[in-house]
C-alpha positions as CSV (number, residue, x, y, z in Angstrom):
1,X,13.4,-23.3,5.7
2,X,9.4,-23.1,5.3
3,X,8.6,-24.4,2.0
4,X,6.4,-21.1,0.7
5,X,9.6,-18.7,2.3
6,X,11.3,-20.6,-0.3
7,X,9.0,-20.2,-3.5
8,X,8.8,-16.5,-1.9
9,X,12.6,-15.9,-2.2
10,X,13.0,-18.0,-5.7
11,X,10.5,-15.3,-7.1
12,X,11.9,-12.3,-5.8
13,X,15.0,-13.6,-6.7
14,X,13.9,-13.9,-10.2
15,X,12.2,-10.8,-10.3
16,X,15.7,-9.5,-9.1
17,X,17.4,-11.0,-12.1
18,X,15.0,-9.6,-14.6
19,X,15.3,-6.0,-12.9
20,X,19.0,-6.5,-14.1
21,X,18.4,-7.4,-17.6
22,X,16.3,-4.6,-18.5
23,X,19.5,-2.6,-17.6
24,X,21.1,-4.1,-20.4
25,X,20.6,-3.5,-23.8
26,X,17.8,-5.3,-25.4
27,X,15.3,-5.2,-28.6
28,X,12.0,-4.6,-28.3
29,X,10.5,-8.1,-28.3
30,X,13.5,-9.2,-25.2
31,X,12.3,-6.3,-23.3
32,X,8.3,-7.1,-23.7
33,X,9.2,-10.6,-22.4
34,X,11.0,-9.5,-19.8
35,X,8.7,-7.3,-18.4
36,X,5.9,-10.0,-18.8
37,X,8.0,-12.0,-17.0
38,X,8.5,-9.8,-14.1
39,X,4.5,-9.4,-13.7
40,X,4.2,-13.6,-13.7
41,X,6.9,-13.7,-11.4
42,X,5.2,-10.7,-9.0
43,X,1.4,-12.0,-9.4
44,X,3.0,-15.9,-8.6
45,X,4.5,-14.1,-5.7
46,X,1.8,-12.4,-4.3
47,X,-0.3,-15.6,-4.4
48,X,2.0,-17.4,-2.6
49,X,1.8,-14.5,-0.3
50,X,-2.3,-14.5,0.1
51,X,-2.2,-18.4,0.4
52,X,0.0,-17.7,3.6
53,X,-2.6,-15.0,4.7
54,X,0.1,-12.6,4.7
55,X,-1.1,-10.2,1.8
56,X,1.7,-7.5,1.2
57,X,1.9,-5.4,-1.8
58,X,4.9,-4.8,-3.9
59,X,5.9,-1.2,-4.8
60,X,5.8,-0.8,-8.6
61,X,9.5,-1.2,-9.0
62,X,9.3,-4.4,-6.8
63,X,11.5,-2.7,-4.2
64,X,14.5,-1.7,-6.1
């Protein structure tokens, strides 16, 4: 497996987790990390993405 594929599919992965949690119940303060979170994981992503030269965008909801 290509080594950015990988970092790639960890952060989506991630992402993916996070998307779960905000389902839940949460405070304030878990939910602001959370979604903080979710925009490192998608702006780590997207670097990974643009250092591959294969710059794709992410809907909003990150494609749930």
């Amino acid at each position: 497996m290509d080594a950015r594929f990988a970092l790639i599919r960890a952060h989506d992965d991630s992402i993916r987790r996070y998307q779960r949690l905000l389902n839940t119940q949460l405070t304030d303060l878990e939910r602001e990390y959370i979604e903080s979170r979710i925009s490192e994981e998608r702006s780590s992503m997207q670097s990974v993405r643009e250092a591959q030269g294969e710059i794709s965008f992410l809907p909003a909801n990150g494609g749930a």
